[in-house]
MIMARBA-225618 format. One line per 8 residues: their letters; for each residue x, y, z of C-alpha. Coordinates in Angstrom, 2 decimals. Each point is the difference from the previous one (the first is absolute). Layout:
REM MIMARBA-225618
A = X Y Z ~ ...
//
This chain:
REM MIMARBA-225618
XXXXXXXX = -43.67 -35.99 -88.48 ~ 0.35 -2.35 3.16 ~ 0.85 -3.61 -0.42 ~ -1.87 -2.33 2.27 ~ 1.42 -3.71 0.44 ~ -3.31 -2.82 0.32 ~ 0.74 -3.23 1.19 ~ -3.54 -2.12 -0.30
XXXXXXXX = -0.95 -3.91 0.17 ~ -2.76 -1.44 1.68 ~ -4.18 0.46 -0.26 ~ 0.17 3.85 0.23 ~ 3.01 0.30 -2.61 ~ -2.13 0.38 -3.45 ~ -3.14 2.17 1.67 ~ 2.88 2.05 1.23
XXXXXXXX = 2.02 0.40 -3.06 ~ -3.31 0.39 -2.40 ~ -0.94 3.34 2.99 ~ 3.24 1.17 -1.02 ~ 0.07 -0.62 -3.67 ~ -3.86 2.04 -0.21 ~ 0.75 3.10 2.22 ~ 3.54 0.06 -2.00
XXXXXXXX = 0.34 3.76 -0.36 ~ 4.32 -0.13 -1.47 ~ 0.95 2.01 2.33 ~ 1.75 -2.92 1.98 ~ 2.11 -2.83 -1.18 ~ -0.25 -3.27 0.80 ~ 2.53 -2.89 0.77 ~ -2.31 -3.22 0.21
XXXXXXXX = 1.87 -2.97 1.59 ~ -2.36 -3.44 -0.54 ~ -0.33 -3.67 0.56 ~ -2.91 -1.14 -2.19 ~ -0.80 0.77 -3.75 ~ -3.82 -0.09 1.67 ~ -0.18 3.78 1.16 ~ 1.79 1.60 -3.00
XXXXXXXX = -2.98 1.89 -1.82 ~ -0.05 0.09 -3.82 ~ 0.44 3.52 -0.02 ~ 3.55 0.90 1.12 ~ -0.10 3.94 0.18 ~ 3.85 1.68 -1.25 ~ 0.52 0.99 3.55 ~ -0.15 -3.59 1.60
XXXXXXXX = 3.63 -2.23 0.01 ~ -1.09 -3.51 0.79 ~ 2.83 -2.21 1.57 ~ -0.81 -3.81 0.70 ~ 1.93 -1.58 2.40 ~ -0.65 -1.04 3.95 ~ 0.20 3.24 2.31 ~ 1.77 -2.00 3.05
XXXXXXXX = 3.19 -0.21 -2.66 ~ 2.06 2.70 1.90 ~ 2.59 0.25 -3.50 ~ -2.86 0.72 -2.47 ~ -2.31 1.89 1.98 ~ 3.54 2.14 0.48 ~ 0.45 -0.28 -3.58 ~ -2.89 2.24 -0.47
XXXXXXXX = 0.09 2.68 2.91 ~ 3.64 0.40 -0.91 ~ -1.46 0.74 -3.75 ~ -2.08 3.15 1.24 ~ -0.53 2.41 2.95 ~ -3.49 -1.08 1.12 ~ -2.07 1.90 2.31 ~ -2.19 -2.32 1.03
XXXXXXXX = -0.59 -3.66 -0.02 ~ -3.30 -1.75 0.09 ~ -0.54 -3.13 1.33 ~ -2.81 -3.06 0.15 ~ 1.50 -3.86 0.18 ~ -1.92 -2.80 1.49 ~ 2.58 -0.80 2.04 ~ 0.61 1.35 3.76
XXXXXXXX = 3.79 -1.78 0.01 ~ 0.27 1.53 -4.11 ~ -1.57 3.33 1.64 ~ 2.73 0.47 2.25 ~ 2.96 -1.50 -1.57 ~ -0.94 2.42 -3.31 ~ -0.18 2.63 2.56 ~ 3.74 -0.45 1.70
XXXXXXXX = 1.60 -0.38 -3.62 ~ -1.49 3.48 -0.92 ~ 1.42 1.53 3.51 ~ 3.25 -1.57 -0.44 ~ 0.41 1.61 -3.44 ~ -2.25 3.02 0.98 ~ -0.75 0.83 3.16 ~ -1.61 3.25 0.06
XXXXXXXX = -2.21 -0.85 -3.00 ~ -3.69 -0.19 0.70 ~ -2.47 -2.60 -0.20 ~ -3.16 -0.78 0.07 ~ -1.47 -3.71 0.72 ~ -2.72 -1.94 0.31 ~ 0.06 -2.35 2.97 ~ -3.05 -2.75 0.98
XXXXXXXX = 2.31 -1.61 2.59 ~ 0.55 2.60 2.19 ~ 3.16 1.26 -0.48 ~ 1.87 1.97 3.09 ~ 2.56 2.05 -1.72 ~ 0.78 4.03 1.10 ~ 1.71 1.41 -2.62 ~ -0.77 3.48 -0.82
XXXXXXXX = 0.59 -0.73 -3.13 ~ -2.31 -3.33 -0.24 ~ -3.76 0.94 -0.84 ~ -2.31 -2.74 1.33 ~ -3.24 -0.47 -1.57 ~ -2.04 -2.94 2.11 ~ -1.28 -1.91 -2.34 ~ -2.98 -2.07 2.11
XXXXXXXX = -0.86 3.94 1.40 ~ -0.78 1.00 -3.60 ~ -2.19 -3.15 -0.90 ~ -1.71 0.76 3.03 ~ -0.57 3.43 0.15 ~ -1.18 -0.38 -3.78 ~ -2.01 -2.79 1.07 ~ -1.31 1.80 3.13
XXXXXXXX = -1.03 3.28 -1.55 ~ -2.37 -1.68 -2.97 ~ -2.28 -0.14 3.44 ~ -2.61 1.99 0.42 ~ 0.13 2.90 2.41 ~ 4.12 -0.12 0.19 ~ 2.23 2.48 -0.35 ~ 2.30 0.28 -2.81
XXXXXXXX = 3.39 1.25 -0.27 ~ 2.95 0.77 -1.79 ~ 2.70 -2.76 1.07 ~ 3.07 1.25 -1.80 ~ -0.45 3.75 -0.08 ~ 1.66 2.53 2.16 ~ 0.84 -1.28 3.15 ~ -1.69 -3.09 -0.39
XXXXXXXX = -2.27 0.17 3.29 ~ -3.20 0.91 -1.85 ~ 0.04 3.44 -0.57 ~ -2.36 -0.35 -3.03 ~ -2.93 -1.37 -0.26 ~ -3.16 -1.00 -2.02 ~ -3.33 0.27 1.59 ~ -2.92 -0.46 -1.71
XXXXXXXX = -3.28 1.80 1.00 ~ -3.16 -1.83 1.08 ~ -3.73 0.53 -0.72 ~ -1.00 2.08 3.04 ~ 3.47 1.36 1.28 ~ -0.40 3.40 1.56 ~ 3.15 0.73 -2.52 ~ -2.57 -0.69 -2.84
XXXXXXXX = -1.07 3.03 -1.77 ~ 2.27 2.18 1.34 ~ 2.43 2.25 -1.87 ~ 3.64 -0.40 0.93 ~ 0.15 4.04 0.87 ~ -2.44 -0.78 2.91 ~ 1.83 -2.80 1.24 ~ 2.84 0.52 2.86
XXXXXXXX = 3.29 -1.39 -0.77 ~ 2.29 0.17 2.51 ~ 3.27 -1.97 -0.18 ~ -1.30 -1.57 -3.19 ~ -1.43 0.94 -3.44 ~ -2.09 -1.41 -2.72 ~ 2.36 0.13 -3.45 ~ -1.88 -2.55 -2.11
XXXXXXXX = -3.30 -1.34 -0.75 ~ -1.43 -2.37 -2.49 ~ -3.93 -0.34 -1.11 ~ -0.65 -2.77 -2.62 ~ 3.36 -0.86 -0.47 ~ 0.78 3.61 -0.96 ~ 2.79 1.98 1.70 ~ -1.82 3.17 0.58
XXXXXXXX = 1.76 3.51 0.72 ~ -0.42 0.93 3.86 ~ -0.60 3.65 0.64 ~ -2.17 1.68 3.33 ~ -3.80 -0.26 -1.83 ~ 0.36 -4.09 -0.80 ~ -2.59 -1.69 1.78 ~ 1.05 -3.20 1.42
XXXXXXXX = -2.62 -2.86 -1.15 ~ -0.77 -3.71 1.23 ~ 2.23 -2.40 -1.82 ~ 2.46 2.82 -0.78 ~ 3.84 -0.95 0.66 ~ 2.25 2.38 2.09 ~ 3.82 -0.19 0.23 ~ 1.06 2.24 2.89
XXXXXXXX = 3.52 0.11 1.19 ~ 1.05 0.77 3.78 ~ 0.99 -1.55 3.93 ~ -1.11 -3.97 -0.66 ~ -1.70 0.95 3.52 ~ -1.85 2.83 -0.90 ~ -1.12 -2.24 -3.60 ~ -1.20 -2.69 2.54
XXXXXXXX = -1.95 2.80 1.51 ~ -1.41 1.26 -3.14 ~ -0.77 -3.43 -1.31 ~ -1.98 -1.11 2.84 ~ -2.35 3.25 -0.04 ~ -0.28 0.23 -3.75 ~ -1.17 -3.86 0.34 ~ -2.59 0.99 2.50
XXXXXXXX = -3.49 0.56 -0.68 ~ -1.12 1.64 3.05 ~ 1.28 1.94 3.15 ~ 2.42 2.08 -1.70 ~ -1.31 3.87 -0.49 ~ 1.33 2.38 0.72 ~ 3.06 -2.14 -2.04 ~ 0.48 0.78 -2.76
XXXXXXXX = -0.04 3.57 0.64 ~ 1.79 0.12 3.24 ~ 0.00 -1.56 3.31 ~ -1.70 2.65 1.88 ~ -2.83 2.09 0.83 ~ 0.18 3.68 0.17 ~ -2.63 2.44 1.41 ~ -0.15 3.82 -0.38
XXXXXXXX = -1.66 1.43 2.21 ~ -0.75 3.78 -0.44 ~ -1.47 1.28 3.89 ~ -1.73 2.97 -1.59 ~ -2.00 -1.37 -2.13 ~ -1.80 -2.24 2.39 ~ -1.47 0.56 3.72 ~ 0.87 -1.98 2.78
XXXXXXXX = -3.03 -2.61 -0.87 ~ 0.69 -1.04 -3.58 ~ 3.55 -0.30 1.64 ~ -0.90 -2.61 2.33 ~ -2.12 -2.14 -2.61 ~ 3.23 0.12 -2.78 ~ 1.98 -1.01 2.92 ~ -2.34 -3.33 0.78
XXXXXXXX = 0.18 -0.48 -4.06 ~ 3.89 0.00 -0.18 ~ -0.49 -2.24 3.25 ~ -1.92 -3.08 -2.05 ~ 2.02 1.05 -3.15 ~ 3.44 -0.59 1.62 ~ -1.38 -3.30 1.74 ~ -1.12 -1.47 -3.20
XXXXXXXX = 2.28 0.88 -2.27 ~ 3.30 -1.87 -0.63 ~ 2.29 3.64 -0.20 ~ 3.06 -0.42 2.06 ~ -0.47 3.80 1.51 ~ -2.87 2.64 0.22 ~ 1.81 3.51 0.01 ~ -2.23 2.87 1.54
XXXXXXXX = 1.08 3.62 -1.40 ~ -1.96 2.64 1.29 ~ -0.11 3.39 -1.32 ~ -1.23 3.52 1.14 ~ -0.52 -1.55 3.51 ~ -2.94 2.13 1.68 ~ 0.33 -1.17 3.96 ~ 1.87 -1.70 2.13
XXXXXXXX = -2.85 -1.96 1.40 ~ -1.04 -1.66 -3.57 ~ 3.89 -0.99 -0.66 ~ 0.10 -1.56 3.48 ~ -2.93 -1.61 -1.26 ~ 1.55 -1.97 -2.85 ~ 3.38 -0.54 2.23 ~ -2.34 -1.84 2.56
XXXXXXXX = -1.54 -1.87 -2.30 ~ 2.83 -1.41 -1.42 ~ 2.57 0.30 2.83 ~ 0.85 -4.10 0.69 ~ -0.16 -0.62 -4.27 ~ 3.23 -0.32 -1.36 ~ -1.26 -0.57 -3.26 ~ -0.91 3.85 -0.27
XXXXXXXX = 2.01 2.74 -0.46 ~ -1.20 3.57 0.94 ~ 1.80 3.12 -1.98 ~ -1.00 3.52 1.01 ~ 0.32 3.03 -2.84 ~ -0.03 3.22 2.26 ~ 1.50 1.93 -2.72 ~ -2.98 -0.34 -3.25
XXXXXXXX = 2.91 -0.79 -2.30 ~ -3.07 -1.14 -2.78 ~ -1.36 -3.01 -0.41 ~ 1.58 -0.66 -3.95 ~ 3.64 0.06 1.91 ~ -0.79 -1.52 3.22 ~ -1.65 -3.21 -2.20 ~ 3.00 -0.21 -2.46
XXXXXXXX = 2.27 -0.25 2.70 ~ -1.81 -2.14 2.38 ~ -0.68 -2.29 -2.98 ~ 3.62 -1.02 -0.39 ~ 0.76 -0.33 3.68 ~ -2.79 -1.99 1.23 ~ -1.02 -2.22 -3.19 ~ -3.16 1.00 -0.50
XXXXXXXX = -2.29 -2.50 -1.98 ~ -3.24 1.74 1.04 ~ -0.76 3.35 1.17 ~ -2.85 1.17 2.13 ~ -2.34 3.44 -0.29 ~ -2.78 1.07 1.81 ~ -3.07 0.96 -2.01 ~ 0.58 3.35 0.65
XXXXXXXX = 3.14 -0.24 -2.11 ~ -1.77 -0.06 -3.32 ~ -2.21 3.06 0.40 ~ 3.09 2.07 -1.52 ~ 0.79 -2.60 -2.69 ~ 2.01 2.22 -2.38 ~ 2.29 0.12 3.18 ~ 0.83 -3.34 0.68
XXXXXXXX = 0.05 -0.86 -3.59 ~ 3.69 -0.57 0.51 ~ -0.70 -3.34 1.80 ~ -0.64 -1.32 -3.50 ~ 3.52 0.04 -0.49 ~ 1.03 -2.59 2.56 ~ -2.09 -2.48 -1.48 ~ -0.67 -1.74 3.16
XXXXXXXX = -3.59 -1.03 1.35 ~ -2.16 2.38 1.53 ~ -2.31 -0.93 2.83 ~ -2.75 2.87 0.20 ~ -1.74 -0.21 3.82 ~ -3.13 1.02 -0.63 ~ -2.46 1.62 1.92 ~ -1.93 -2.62 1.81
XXXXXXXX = 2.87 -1.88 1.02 ~ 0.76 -0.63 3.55 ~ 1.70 -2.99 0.50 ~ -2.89 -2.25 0.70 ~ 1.38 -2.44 -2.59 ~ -0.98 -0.38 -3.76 ~ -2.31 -2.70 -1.52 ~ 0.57 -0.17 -3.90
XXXXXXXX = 2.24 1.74 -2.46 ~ -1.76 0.61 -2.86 ~ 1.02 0.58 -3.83 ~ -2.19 1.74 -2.66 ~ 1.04 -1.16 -3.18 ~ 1.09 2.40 -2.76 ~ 2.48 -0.08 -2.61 ~ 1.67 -3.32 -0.23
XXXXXXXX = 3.52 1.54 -0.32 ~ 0.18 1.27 3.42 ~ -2.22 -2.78 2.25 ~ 2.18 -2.60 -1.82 ~ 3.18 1.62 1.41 ~ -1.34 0.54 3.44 ~ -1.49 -3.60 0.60 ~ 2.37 -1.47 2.03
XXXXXXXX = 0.34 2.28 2.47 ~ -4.19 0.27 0.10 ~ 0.41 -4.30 1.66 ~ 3.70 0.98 1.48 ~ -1.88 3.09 2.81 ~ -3.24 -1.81 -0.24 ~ 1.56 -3.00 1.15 ~ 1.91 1.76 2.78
XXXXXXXX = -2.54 2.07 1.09 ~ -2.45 -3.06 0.18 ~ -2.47 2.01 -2.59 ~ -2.17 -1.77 -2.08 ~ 0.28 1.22 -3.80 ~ -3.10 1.61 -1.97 ~ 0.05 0.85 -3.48 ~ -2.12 2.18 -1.44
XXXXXXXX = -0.40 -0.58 -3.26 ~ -2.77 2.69 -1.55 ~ -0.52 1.39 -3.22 ~ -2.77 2.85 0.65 ~ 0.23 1.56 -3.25 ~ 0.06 -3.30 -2.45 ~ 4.20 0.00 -1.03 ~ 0.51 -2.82 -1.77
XXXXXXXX = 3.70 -0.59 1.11 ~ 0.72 -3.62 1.06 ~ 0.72 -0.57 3.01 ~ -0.44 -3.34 0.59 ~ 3.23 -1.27 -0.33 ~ 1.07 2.39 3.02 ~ -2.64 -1.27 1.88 ~ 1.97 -3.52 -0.43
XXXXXXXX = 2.88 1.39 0.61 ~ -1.06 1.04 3.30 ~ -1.80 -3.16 1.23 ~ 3.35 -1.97 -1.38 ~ 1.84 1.96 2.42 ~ -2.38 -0.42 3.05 ~ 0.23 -3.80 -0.20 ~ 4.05 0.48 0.02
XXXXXXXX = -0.42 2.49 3.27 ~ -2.90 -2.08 1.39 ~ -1.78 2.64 0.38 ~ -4.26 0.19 -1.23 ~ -1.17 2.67 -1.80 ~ -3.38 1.21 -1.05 ~ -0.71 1.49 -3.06 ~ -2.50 2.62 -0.58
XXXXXXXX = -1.05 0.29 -3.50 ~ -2.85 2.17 -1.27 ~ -0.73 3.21 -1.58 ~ -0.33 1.69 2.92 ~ 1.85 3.29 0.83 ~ 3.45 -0.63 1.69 ~ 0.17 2.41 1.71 ~ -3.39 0.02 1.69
XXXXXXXX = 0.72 -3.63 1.05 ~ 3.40 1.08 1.34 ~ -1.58 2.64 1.95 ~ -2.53 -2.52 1.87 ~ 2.91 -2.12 1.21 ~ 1.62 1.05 3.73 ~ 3.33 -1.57 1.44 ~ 1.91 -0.36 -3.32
XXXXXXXX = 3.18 -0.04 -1.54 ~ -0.50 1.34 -3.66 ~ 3.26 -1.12 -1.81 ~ 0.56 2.18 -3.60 ~ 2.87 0.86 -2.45 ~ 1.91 3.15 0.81 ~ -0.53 2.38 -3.14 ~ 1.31 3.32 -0.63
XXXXXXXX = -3.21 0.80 -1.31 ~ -0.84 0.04 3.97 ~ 1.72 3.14 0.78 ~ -1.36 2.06 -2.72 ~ -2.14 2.75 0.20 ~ -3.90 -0.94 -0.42 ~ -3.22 2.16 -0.65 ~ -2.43 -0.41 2.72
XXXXXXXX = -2.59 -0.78 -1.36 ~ 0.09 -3.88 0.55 ~ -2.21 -1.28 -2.38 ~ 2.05 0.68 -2.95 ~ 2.64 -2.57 0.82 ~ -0.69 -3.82 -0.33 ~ 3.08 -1.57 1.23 ~ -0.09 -2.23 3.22
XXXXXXXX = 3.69 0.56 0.22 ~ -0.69 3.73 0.57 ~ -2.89 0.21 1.59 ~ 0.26 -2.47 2.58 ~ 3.94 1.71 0.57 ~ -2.00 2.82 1.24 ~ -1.93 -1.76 2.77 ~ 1.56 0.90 3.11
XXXXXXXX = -2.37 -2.08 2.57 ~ 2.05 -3.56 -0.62 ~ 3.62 -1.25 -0.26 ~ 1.85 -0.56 -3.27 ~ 3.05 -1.62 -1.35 ~ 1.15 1.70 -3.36 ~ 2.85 -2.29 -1.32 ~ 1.97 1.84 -2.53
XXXX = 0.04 -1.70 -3.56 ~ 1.23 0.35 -3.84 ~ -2.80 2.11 -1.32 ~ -0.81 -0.71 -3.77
//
């Protein structure tokens, strides 16, 4: 059992003492040295020994470290000159004894062995961080410089209705969340949600970092997923043609985007002529990266490792890609978004990204990012909201939810709803982004004979003539 010496008088004396007597656990002892009956609660716990006499006395205040071996002393007066004075009689009697004090005049003292807790900084920071859209963080933890911190998430974050798995954490890590005032456990397939309450622990710098873009609404993808986009390119699949209109894509894709990098990896290069191609094309861009695979090492290995090295938040196929999908079906595993260049595309620039409404689960999840690349890609939104075949599922209140999140974005959407086929009104509409949850149930094999499936997810996933975004979500 440690005994800790308290000296206390002034405003802070009793609120301090009554902290002490509540989160009283016995396993300390307590010497309490006082001035005024005033802060003495009724309840005097066995482990608190209250002495009343004035702490500046040098005799008694000796009287009672000579009594015990202390191994820490506690202190909050209302007095700079009683501050100090209480300070050199404990030095003079004890000088390598720590001590911790609370000073609101702005004491200058270096002591290793003197713990200064600014008073007026505490008020304020408490006072600062009951503001809205402010930081908050743990003053007397660690090394005191704001290594954890509380953020809370906002209503149309791109960190909204993501799972922690899927988000990169570099340098920092999310150890704590509450949702209505409810600790809840954190584990990979927790989906962040607005109004939820992260503690995440790291460099203060890197916080401030992570702070300002989960506080953002818009601009942000491909954060949370990485910082970078990440092309894979496989020459055999594609003549020198479709090459040249991915290679205008990628073009309007890097300029629009807010990735830090765009890293080119081409695979089973065919000739020299089309490689010179993409070199030329991107020979005065710094912000791109080319990396040549002369040796087919596969692409499961080469994306695992590329992954990690060039922090990937969304990776890039060709159409051509998903023809074999039991072979890329490994891409599933990196649960990173997928942005499928379809057919048609050549780089002339996209007009709308368009959603078709299906399960609630899944759009829910992927709505922020929907505004977050329609708003940097200067789409307009269109939602197609169609029940061909009568379902009686509400969906309504997504509906909301997605014209509550175009007013934060600023961004206008259009809503579609009728009971016409989806998919026949998806196939009438040219320069489009189609934006859709990535599913497992994707990559599976399908009979083909098309008529006997009725999911939009699936269906349109097979269209190969437009781009899509497949965000990767918790799948009920």
């Amino acid at each position: 059992m440690k005994k800790i010496l308290v000296i206390l008088d002034g405003i802070v004396a009793k609120k301090l003492l009554q902290r002490m007597v509540e989160t009283n656990t016995t396993e300390n002892s307590y010497d309490i040295v006082y001035l005024s009956d005033a802060i003495v609660p009724e309840h005097k716990p066995s482990n608190f020994t209250f002495y009343k006499f004035d702490p500046t006395s040098e005799s008694k205040l000796a009287m009672v470290l000579d009594k015990d071996t202390h191994s820490q002393v506690l202190i909050a007066l209302n007095s700079k000159d009683e501050m100090i004075n209480v300070i050199k009689n404990i030095k003079a009697r004890k000088k390598n004894l720590p001590m911790s004090i609370l000073d609101y005049w702005g004491i200058n003292m270096k002591d290793p062995y003197v713990n200064i807790y600014k008073g007026i900084e505490v008020l304020a920071n408490g006072m600062v961080e009951r503001l809205p859209n402010i930081p908050v963080m743990a003053q007397n933890i660690g090394l005191k410089q704001g290594e954890i911190m509380e953020i809370k998430i906002p209503f149309g974050s791109s960190y909204a209705y993501r799972y922690i798995g899927s988000i990169e954490q570099k340098e920092w890590k999310i150890f704590g969340l509450y949702r209505g005032e409810k600790l809840i456990n954190i584990k990979p397939s927790l989906i962040l949600k607005p109004n939820d309450i992260i503690l995440v622990i790291g460099k203060p710098t890197v916080l401030m970092q992570v702070y300002n873009a989960i506080g953002k609404s818009q601009g942000q993808f491909p954060m949370p997923f990485g910082h970078n986009i990440y092309l894979y390119l496989d020459m055999y699949l594609q003549d020198k043609d479709r090459i040249e209109n991915v290679i205008n894509q990628i073009k309007f894709l890097n300029k629009r985007l807010k990735n830090s990098k765009m890293i080119i990896r081409i695979t089973r290069p065919t000739t020299v002529d089309i490689i010179d191609l993409i070199k030329d094309n991107f020979a005065n861009n710094d912000s791109v990266e080319i990396k040549m695979d002369y040796h087919d090492i596969g692409m499961e290995r080469l994306l695992k490792s590329d992954i990690r090295a060039f922090d990937v938040g969304m990776i890039i196929l060709t159409s051509e890609m998903f023809n074999n999908r039991k072979k890329i079906k490994h891409i599933l595993d990196l649960k990173l978004p997928l942005y499928k260049i379809g057919e048609e595309s050549n780089g002339t620039g996209l007009k709308n990204s368009v959603v078709v409404i299906n399960d609630v689960n899944s759009y829910e999840q992927i709505s922020p990012v929907v505004f977050d690349v329609s708003a940097q890609l200067k789409l307009r939104t269109k939602i197609f909201n169609m029940n061909p075949l009568g379902e009686n599922e509400k969906k309504s209140d997504l509906i909301d939810h997605f014209e509550n999140l175009a007013k934060i974005f600023n961004e206008k959407i259009e809503v579609v709803s009728n009971d016409e086929n989806p998919i026949r009104e998806l196939k009438k509409e040219t320069n489009i982004l189609q934006i859709l949850p990535l599913k497992h149930s994707m990559f599976k094999s399908r009979f083909s004979w098309k008529f006997l499936y009725t999911n939009p997810d699936l269906i349109s996933f097979d269209l190969n003539r437009f781009d899509q975004l497949l965000i990767p979500v918790i799948e009920e």
